[in-house]
N, CA and C of each residue as an Amber inpcrd file, in Angstrom:
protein
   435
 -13.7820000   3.2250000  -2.8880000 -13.1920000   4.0010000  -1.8000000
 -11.6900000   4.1190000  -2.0590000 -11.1920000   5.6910000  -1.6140000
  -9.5040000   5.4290000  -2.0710000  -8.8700000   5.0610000  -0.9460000
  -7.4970000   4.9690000  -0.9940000  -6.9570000   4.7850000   0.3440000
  -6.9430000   5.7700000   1.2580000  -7.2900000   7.0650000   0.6200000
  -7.0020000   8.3690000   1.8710000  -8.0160000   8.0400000   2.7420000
  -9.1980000   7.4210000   2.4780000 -10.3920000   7.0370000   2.7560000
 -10.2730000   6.0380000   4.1150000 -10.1260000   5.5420000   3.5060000
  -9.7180000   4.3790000   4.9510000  -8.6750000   4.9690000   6.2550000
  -9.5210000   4.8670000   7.1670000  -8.7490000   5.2630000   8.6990000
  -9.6730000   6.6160000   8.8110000 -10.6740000   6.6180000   8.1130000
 -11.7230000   7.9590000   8.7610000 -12.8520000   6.8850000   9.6470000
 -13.3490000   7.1880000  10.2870000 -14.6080000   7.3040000  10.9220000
 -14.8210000   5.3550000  11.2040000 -15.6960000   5.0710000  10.5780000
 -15.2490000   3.3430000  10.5940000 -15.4830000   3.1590000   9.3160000
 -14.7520000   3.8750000   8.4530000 -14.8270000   3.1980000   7.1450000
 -13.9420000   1.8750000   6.5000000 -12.8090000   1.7480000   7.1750000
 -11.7340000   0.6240000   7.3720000 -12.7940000  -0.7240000   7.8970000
 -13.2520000  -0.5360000   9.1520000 -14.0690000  -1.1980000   9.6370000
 -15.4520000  -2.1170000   8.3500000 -15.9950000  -0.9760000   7.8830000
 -17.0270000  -1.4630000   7.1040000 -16.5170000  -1.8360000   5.7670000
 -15.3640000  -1.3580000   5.6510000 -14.7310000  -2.1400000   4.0320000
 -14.2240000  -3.3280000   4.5480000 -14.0120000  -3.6070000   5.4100000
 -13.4510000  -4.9840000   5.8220000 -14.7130000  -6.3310000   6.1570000
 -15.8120000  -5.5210000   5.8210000 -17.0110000  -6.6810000   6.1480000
 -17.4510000  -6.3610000   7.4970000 -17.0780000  -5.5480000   8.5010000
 -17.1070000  -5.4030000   9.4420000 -17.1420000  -6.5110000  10.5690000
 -17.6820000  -6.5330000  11.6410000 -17.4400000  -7.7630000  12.4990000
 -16.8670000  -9.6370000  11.5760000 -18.4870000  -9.6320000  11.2140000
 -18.0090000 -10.4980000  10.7300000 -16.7630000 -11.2490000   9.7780000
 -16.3240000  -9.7690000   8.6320000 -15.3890000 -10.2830000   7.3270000
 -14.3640000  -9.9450000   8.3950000 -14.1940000  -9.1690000   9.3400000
 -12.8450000  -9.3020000  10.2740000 -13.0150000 -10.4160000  11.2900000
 -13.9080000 -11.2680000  11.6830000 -13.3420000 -12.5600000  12.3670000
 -13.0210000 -13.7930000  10.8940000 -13.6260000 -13.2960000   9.8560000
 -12.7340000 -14.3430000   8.7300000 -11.5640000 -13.8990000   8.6950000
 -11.2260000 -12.9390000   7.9010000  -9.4650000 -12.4500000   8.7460000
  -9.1210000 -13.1560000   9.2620000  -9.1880000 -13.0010000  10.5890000
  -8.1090000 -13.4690000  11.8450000  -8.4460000 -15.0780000  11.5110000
  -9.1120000 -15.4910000  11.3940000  -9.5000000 -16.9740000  11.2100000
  -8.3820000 -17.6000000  10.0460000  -8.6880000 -16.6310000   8.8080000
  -7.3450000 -17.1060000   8.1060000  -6.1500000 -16.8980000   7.7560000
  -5.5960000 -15.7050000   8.9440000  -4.5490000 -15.2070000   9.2270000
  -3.7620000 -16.2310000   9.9830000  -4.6810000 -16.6450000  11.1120000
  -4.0070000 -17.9070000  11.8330000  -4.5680000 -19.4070000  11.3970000
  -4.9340000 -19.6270000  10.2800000  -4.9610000 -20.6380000   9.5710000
  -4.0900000 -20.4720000   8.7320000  -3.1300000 -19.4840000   7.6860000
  -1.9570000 -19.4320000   7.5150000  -0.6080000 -19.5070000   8.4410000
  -0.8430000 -18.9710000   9.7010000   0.3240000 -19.3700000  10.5420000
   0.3850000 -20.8840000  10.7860000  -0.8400000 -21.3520000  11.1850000
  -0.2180000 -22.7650000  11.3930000  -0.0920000 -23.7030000  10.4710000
   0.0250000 -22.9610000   8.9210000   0.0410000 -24.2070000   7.9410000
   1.5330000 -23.8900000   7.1730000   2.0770000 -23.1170000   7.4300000
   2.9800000 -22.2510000   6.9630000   4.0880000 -22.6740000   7.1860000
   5.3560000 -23.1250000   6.5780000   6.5090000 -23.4370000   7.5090000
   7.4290000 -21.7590000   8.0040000   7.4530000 -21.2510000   7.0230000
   8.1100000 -19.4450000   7.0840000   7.1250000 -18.8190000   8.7880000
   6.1040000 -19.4130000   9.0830000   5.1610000 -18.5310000  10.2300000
   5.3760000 -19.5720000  11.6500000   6.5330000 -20.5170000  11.4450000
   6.3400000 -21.8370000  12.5060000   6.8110000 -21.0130000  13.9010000
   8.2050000 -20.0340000  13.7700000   8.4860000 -19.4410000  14.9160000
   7.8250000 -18.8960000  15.5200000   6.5260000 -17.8350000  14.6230000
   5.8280000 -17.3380000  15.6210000   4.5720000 -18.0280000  16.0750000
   4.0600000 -19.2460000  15.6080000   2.9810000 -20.1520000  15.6360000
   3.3510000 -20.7180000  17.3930000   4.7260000 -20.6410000  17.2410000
   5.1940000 -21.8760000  18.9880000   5.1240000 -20.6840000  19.6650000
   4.7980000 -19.2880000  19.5320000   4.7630000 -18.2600000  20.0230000
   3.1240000 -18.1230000  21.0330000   2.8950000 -18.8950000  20.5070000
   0.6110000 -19.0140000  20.5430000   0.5540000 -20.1210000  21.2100000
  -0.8420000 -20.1090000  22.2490000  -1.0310000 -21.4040000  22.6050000
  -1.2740000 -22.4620000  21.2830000  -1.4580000 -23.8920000  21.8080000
  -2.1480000 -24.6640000  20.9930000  -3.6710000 -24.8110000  21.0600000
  -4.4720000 -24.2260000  21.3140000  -5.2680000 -23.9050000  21.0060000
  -5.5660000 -22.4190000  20.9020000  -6.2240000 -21.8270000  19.5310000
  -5.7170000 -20.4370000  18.8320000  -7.5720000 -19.8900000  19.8590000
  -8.6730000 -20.4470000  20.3940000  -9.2840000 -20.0550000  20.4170000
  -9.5080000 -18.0920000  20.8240000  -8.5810000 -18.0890000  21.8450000
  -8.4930000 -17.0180000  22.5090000  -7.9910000 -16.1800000  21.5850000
  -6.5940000 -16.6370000  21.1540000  -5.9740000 -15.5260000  20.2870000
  -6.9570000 -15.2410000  19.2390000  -7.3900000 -16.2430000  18.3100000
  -8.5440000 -15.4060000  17.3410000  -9.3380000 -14.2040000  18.1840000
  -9.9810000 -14.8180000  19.1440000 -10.6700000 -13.7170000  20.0460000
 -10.4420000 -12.1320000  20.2670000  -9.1930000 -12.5330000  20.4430000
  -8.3960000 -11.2140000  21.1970000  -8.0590000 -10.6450000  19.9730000
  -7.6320000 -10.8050000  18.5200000  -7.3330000 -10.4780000  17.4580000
  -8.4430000  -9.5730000  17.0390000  -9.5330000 -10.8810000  17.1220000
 -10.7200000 -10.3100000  16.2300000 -11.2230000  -8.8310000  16.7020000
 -11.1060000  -9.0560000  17.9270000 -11.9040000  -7.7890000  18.7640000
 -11.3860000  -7.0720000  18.5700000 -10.0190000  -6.3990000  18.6470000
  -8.8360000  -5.6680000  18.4120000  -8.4480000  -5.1860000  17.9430000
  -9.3140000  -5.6960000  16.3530000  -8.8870000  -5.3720000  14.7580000
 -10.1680000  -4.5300000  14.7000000 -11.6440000  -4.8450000  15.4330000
 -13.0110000  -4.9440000  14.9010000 -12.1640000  -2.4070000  16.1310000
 -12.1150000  -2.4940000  16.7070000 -11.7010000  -1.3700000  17.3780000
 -10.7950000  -0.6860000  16.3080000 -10.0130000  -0.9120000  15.7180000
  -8.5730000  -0.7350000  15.6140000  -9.3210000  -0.1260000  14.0440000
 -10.0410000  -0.8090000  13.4350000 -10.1350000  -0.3050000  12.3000000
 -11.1750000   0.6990000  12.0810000 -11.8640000   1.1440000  13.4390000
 -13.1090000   2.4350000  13.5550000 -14.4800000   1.6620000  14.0700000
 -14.1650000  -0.0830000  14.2740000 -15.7420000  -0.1840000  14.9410000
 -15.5370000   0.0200000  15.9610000 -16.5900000  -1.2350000  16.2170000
 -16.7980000  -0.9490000  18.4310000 -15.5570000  -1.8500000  18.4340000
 -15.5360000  -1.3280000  20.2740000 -14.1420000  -1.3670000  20.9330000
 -14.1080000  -2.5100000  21.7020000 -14.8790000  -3.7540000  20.8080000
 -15.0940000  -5.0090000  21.5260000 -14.0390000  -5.4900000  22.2820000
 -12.3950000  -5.0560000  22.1580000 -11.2030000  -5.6930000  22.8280000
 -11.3680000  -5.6210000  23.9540000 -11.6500000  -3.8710000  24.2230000
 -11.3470000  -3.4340000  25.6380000 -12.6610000  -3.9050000  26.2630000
 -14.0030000  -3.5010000  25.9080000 -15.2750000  -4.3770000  26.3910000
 -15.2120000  -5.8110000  27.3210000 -14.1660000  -6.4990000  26.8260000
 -14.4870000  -7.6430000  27.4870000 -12.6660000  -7.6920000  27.8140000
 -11.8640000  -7.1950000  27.0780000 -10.0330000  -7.6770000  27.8750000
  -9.6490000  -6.0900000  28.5670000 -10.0920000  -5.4680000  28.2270000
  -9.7270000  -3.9120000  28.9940000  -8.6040000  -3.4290000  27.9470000
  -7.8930000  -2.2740000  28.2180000  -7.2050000  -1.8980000  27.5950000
  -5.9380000  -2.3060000  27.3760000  -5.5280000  -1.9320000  25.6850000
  -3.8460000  -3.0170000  25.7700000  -3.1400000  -1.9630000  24.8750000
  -1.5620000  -1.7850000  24.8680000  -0.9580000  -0.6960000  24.2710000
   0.0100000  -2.3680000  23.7700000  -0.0770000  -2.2600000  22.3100000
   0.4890000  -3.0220000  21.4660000   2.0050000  -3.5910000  21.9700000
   2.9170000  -2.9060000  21.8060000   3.9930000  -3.2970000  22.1400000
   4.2470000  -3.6880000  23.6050000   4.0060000  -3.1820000  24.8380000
   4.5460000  -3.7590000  25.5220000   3.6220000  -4.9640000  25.9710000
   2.3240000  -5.2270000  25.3680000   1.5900000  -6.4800000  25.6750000
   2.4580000  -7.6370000  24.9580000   3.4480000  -7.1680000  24.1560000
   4.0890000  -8.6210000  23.5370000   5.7850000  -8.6170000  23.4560000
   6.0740000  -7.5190000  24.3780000   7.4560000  -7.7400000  24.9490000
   7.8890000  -8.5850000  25.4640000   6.9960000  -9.6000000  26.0720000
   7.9500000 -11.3140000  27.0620000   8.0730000 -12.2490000  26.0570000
   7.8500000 -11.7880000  24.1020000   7.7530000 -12.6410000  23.2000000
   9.1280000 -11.8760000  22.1580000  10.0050000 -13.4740000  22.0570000
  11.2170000 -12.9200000  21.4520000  11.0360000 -12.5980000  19.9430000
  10.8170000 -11.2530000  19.6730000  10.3370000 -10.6790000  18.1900000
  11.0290000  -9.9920000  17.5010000  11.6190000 -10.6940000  16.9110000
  12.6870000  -9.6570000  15.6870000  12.2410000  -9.1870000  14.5930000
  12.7440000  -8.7950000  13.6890000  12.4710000  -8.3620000  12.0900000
  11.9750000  -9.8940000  11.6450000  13.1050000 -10.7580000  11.5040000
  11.8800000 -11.6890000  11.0660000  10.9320000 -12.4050000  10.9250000
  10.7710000 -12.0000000  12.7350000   9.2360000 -12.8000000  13.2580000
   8.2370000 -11.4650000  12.6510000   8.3910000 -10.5200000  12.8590000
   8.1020000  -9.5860000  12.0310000   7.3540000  -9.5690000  10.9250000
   8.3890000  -9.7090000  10.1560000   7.6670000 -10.4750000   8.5790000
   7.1560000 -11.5870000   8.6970000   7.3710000 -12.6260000   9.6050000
   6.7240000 -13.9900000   9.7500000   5.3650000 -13.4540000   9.5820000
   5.0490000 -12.3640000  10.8210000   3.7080000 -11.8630000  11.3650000
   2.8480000 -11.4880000  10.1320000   3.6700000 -10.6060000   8.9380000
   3.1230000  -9.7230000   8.9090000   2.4540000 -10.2380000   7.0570000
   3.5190000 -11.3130000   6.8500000   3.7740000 -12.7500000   5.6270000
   1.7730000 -12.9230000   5.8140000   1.5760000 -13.4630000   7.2680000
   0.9410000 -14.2690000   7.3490000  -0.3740000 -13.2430000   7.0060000
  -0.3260000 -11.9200000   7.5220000  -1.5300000 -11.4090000   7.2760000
  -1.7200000 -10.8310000   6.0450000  -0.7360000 -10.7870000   4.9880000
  -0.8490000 -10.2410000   3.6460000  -1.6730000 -11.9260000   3.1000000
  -1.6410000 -13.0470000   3.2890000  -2.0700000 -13.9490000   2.9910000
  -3.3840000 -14.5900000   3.1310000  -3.3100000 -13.7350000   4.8310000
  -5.0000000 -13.8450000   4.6560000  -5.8470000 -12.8020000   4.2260000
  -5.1210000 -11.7640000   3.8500000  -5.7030000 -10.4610000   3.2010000
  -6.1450000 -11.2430000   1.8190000  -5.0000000 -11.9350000   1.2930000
  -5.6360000 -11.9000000  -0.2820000  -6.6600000 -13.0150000  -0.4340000
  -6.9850000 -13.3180000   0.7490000  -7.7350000 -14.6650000   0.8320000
  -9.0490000 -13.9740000   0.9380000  -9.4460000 -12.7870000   1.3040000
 -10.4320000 -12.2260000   0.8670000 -10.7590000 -10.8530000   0.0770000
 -12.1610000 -10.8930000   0.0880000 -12.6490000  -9.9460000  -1.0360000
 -12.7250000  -8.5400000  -1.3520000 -11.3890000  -8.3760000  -0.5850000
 -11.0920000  -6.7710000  -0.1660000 -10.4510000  -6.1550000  -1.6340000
 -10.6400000  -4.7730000  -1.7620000 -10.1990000  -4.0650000  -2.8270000
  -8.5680000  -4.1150000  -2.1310000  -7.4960000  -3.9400000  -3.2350000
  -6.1700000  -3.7360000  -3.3490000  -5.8980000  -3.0050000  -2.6590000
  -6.7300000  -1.7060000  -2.8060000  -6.3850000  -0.6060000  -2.0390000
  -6.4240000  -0.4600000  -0.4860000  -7.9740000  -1.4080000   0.2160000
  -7.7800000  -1.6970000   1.4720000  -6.4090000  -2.6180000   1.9360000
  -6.2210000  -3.5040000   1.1640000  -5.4710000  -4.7490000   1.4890000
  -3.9750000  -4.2530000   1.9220000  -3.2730000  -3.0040000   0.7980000
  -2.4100000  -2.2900000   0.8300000  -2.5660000  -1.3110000   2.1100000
  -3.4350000  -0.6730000   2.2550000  -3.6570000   0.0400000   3.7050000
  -2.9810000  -0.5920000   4.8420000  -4.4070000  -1.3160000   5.0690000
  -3.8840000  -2.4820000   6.1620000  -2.7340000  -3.0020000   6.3220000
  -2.0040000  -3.5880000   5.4970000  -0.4100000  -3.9390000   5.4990000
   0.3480000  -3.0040000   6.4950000   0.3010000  -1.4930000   5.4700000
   1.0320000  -0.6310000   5.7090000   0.6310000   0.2280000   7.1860000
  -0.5160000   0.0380000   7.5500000  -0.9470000   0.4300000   8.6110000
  -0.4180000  -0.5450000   9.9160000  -0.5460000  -2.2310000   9.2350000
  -0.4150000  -2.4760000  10.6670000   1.6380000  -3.1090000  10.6360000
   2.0820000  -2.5170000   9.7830000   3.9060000  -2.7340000   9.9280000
   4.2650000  -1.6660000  11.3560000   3.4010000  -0.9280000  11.3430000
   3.9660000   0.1330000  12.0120000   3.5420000  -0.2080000  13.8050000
   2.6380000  -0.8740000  14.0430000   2.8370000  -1.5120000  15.5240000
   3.7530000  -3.0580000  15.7680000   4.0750000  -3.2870000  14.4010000
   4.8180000  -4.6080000  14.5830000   6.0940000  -4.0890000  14.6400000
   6.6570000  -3.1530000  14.2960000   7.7230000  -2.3840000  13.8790000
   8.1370000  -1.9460000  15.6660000   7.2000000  -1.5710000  15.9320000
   7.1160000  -1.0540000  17.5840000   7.2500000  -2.0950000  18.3580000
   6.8180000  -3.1070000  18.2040000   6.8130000  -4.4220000  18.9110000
   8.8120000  -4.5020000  18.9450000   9.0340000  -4.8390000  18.1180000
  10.4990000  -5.3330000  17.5030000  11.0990000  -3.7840000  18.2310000
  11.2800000  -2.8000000  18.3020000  12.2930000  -1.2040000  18.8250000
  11.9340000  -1.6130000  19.9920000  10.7570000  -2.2300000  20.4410000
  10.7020000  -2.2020000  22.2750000  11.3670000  -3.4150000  22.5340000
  11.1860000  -4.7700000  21.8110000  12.1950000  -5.7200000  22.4080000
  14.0200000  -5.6350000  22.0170000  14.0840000  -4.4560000  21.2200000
  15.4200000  -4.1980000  21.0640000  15.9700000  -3.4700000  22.1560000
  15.3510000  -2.3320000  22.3310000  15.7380000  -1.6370000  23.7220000
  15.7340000  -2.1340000  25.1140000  14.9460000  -3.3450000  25.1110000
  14.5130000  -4.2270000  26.4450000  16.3930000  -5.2950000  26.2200000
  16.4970000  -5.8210000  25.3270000  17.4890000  -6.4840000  24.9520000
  18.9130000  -5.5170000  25.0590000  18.8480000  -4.4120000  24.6010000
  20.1900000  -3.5150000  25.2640000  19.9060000  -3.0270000  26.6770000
  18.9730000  -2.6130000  27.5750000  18.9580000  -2.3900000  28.7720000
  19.3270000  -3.6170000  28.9160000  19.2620000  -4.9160000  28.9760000
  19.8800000  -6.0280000  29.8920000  21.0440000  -6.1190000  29.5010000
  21.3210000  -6.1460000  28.2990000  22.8990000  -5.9090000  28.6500000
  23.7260000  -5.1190000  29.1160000  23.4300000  -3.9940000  29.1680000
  23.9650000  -2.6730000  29.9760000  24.3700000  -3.2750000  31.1000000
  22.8210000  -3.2930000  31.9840000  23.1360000  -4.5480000  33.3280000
  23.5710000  -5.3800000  33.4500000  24.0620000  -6.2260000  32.4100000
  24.8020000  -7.2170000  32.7590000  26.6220000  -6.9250000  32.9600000
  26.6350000  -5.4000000  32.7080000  28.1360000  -5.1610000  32.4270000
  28.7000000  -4.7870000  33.9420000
Protein backbone atom coordinates (compact mmCIF):
# COMPACT_ATOMS: atom_id res chain seq x y z
CA UNK A 1 0.00 0.00 0.00
CA UNK A 2 1.48 3.60 -0.77
CA UNK A 3 1.10 6.39 1.42
CA UNK A 4 -1.50 8.24 -0.82
CA UNK A 5 -3.34 5.16 0.23
CA UNK A 6 -3.69 5.51 3.71
CA UNK A 7 -6.47 8.01 5.05
CA UNK A 8 -9.03 6.50 2.35
CA UNK A 9 -11.89 4.55 3.57
CA UNK A 10 -10.41 2.40 6.64
CA UNK A 11 -7.46 1.48 5.04
CA UNK A 12 -5.12 3.24 7.81
CA UNK A 13 -7.33 1.36 10.15
CA UNK A 14 -6.71 -2.17 8.61
CA UNK A 15 -2.92 -1.55 7.95
CA UNK A 16 -2.59 -0.89 11.46
CA UNK A 17 -3.94 -4.46 12.51
CA UNK A 18 -7.05 -2.89 13.12
CA UNK A 19 -8.68 -2.98 16.63
CA UNK A 20 -6.52 -5.12 17.94
CA UNK A 21 -2.66 -4.00 16.40
CA UNK A 22 -4.08 -0.41 17.49
CA UNK A 23 -4.70 -1.32 21.24
CA UNK A 24 -0.87 -2.76 20.96
CA UNK A 25 -0.01 0.76 19.88
CA UNK A 26 -1.36 2.63 22.55
CA UNK A 27 -0.19 -0.10 24.96
CA UNK A 28 3.34 0.59 23.80
CA UNK A 29 3.11 4.10 23.21
CA UNK A 30 2.40 4.47 26.92
CA UNK A 31 4.74 1.83 27.90
CA UNK A 32 7.36 4.12 26.29
CA UNK A 33 6.10 7.17 28.15
CA UNK A 34 6.49 5.73 31.37
CA UNK A 35 9.86 4.19 30.84
CA UNK A 36 11.32 7.09 29.14
CA UNK A 37 13.09 9.86 30.97
CA UNK A 38 12.67 12.58 27.64
CA UNK A 39 8.41 11.52 28.03
CA UNK A 40 8.50 12.09 32.18
CA UNK A 41 6.75 15.69 31.74
CA UNK A 42 4.08 14.45 29.92
CA UNK A 43 3.75 10.96 31.85
CA UNK A 44 2.90 13.40 35.38
CA UNK A 45 0.48 14.76 32.81
CA UNK A 46 -1.68 11.10 33.06
CA UNK A 47 -3.17 9.53 35.89
CA UNK A 48 -1.21 6.78 37.63
CA UNK A 49 -3.05 4.40 36.51
CA UNK A 50 -2.92 4.55 32.40
CA UNK A 51 -6.06 2.20 32.34
CA UNK A 52 -8.48 4.76 30.99
CA UNK A 53 -6.08 6.69 28.97
CA UNK A 54 -5.10 3.49 26.95
CA UNK A 55 -8.91 3.26 26.60
CA UNK A 56 -9.66 6.56 25.44
CA UNK A 57 -6.50 6.42 23.05
CA UNK A 58 -7.28 3.14 21.75
CA UNK A 59 -10.82 3.98 20.75
CA UNK A 60 -9.85 7.28 19.26
CA UNK A 61 -7.14 6.05 17.12
CA UNK A 62 -9.46 2.73 16.19
CA UNK A 63 -12.12 6.07 14.66
CA UNK A 64 -9.45 8.36 13.70
CA UNK A 65 -7.81 6.01 11.39
CA UNK A 66 -11.31 4.94 9.27
CA UNK A 67 -12.68 2.19 11.78
CA UNK A 68 -15.62 2.24 14.06
CA UNK A 69 -16.10 5.25 16.12
CA UNK A 70 -15.62 3.27 19.35
CA UNK A 71 -14.45 6.81 21.20
CA UNK A 72 -17.58 8.53 20.72
CA UNK A 73 -19.74 5.09 21.30
CA UNK A 74 -18.94 4.92 24.74
CA UNK A 75 -17.03 8.86 25.66
CA UNK A 76 -19.21 10.93 23.11
CA UNK A 77 -17.66 13.35 21.09
CA UNK A 78 -14.15 15.16 21.61
CA UNK A 79 -12.45 17.97 19.33
CA UNK A 80 -8.65 17.34 20.06
CA UNK A 81 -7.34 20.47 21.18
CA UNK A 82 -9.53 21.97 23.40
CA UNK A 83 -10.05 18.48 25.32
CA UNK A 84 -6.32 19.05 26.40
CA UNK A 85 -6.10 22.77 26.91
CA UNK A 86 -6.12 22.60 31.09
CA UNK A 87 -2.70 20.56 30.18
CA UNK A 88 0.48 22.80 30.05
CA UNK A 89 1.72 21.73 26.34
CA UNK A 90 4.43 23.23 24.55
CA UNK A 91 6.63 22.25 21.57
CA UNK A 92 8.42 20.14 23.75
CA UNK A 93 5.84 18.23 25.41
CA UNK A 94 4.99 18.03 21.89
CA UNK A 95 7.81 16.10 20.79
CA UNK A 96 7.79 14.39 24.21
CA UNK A 97 4.22 13.18 22.78
CA UNK A 98 5.02 12.61 19.62
CA UNK A 99 9.07 10.87 20.57
CA UNK A 100 6.92 8.48 22.30
CA UNK A 101 4.65 7.42 19.47
CA UNK A 102 7.36 7.15 16.72
CA UNK A 103 8.70 4.48 19.31
CA UNK A 104 5.92 2.60 19.63
CA UNK A 105 5.40 2.75 15.92
CA UNK A 106 8.70 1.03 15.34
CA UNK A 107 7.87 -1.41 17.92
CA UNK A 108 5.57 -2.79 15.47
CA UNK A 109 5.07 -4.50 12.22
CA UNK A 110 3.93 -1.67 10.24
CA UNK A 111 5.40 -0.83 6.72
CA UNK A 112 7.67 2.55 6.80
CA UNK A 113 5.33 4.01 4.81
CA UNK A 114 2.33 3.65 7.33
CA UNK A 115 4.63 4.49 10.26
CA UNK A 116 5.71 7.80 8.33
CA UNK A 117 1.95 8.63 7.66
CA UNK A 118 0.90 8.36 11.02
CA UNK A 119 3.69 10.55 12.44
CA UNK A 120 2.96 13.10 9.99
CA UNK A 121 -0.69 12.84 10.29
CA UNK A 122 -0.90 12.93 13.88
CA UNK A 123 1.91 16.27 14.38
CA UNK A 124 -0.80 18.14 13.06
CA UNK A 125 -3.45 17.80 16.08
CA UNK A 126 -0.54 18.00 18.51
CA UNK A 127 0.58 21.07 16.72
CA UNK A 128 -3.12 22.37 17.42
CA UNK A 129 -3.00 21.32 20.90
CA UNK A 130 0.27 23.63 21.51
CA UNK A 131 -1.48 27.19 18.99
CA UNK A 132 -4.56 26.67 21.37
CA UNK A 133 -2.57 26.68 24.63
CA UNK A 134 -0.52 29.53 23.16
CA UNK A 135 -3.43 31.71 22.42
CA UNK A 136 -5.15 30.66 25.82
CA UNK A 137 -1.64 31.83 27.41
CA UNK A 138 -1.70 35.36 25.49
CA UNK A 139 -5.48 35.98 26.17
CA UNK A 140 -4.49 35.80 29.95
CA UNK A 141 -2.08 37.99 29.68
CA UNK A 142 -3.84 40.59 27.80
CA UNK A 143 -6.13 40.36 30.99
CA UNK A 144 -3.83 40.58 33.20
CA UNK A 145 -2.72 44.09 31.81
Amino acid sequence: MTQAEYGKEDQTFQAAGGIDGIQQLVEDFYGVMSSSDYAAVIRHMHPGDLTVSIDKLARFLCGWMGGPKRYSEKYGGIAIPPAHSHLPVGESEKQAWLGCMREALDKQDYPAELKEYLIEQLTVPASRIVLLRQKIQQSQAQQQQ
